[in-house]
LOLUMVO-824113 format. One record per residue: residue in three letters; y, z negated, x of N, C-alpha, C in turn. Coordinates in steps of 0.05 Angstrom, whole numbers, padded with zeros to 5 digits, always signed. Layout:
N
ALAYZXYZXYZX ...
end
This chain:
73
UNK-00254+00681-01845-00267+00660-01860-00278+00671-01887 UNK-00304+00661-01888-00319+00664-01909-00301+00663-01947 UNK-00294+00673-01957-00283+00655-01984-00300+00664-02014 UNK-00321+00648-02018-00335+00661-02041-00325+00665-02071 UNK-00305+00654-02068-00290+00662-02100-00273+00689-02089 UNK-00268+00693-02076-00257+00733-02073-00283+00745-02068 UNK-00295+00734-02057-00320+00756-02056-00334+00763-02083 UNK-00331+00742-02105-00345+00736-02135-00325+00761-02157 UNK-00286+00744-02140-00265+00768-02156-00264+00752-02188 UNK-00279+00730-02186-00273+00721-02214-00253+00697-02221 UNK-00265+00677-02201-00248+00640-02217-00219+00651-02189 UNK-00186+00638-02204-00169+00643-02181-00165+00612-02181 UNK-00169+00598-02204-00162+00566-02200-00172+00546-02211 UNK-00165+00531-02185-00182+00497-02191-00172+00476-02191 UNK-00175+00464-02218-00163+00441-02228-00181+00417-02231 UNK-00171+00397-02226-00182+00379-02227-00174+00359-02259 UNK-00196+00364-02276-00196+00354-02299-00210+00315-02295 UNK-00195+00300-02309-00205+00267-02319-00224+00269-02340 UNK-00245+00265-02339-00259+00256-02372-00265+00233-02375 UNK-00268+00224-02404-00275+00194-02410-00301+00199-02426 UNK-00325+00187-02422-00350+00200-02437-00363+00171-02435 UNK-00382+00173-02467-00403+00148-02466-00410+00151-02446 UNK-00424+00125-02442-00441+00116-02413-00472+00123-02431 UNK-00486+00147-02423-00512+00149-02448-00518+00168-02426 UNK-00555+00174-02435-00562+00192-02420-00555+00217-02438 UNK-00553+00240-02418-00552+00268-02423-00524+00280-02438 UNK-00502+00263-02438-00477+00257-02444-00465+00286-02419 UNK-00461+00271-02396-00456+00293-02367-00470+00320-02378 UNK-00490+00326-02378-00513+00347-02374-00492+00361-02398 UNK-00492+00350-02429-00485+00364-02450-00449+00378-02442 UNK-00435+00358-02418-00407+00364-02413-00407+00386-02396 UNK-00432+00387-02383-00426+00407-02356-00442+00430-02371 UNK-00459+00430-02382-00464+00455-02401-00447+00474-02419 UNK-00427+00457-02434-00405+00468-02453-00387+00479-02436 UNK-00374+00468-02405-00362+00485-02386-00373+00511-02378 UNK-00397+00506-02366-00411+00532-02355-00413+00553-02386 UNK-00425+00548-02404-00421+00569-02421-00392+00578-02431 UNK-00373+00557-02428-00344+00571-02426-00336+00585-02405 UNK-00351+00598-02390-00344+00618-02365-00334+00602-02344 UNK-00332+00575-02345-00325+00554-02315-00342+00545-02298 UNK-00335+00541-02269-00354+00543-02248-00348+00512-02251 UNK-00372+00491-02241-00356+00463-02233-00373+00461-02210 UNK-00340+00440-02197-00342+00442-02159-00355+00406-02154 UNK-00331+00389-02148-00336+00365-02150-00337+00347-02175 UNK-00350+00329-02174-00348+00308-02196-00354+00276-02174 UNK-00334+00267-02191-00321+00239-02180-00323+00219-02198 UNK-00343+00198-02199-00341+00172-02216-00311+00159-02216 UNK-00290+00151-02223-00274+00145-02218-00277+00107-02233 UNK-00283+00110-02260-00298+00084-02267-00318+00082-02285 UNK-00334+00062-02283-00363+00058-02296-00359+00027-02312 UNK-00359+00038-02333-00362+00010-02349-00394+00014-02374 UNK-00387-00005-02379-00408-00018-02397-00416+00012-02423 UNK-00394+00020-02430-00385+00031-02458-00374+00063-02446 UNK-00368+00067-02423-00358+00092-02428-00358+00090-02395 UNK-00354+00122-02387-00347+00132-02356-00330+00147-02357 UNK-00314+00146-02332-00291+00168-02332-00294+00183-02304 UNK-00293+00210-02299-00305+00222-02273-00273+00240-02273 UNK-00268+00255-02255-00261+00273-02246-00273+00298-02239 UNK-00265+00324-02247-00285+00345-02247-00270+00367-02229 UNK-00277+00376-02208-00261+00394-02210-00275+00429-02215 UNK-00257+00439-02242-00268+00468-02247-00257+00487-02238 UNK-00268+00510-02235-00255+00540-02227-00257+00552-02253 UNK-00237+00565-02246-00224+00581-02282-00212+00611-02269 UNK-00211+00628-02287-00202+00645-02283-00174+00645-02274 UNK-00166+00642-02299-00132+00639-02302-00123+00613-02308 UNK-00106+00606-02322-00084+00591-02342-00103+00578-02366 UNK-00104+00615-02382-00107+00619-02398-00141+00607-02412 UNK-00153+00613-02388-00185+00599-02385-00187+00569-02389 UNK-00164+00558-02364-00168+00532-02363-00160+00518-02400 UNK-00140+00524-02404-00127+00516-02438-00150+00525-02463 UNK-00171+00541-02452-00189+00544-02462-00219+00526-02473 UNK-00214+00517-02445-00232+00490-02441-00228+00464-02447 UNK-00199+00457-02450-00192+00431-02451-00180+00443-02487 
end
């Protein structure tokens, strides 16, 4: 079986992070930008709820280590 994170040798783990973010445009775009320039891959993202005032998704990132993930949050 194919596995592209050993073939890459970089992210070993994936966590699934909650965020709570205005409901605004370009809010996401600015969240998933600050990850990728922190050296994190992102896999899924999951609306979990949509209100008026704010959204909360589920993300899930690839991180190197531990040490990566505590980096980001």
């Amino acid at each position: 079986m194919h596995d592209p994170m050993a073939q890459e040798g970089h992210y070993r783990l994936i966590r699934t992070l909650r965020v709570r973010n205005d409901n605004a445009p370009g809010v996401l775009g600015m969240l998933t930008t600050t990850l990728g320039n922190a050296g994190a891959n992102i896999g899924n993202i999951k609306t979990v709820f949509l209100g008026q005032h704010h959204i909360e998704r589920e993300m899930d990132v690839l991180v190197e280590d531990q040490a990566h993930l505590e980096r980001l949050i």
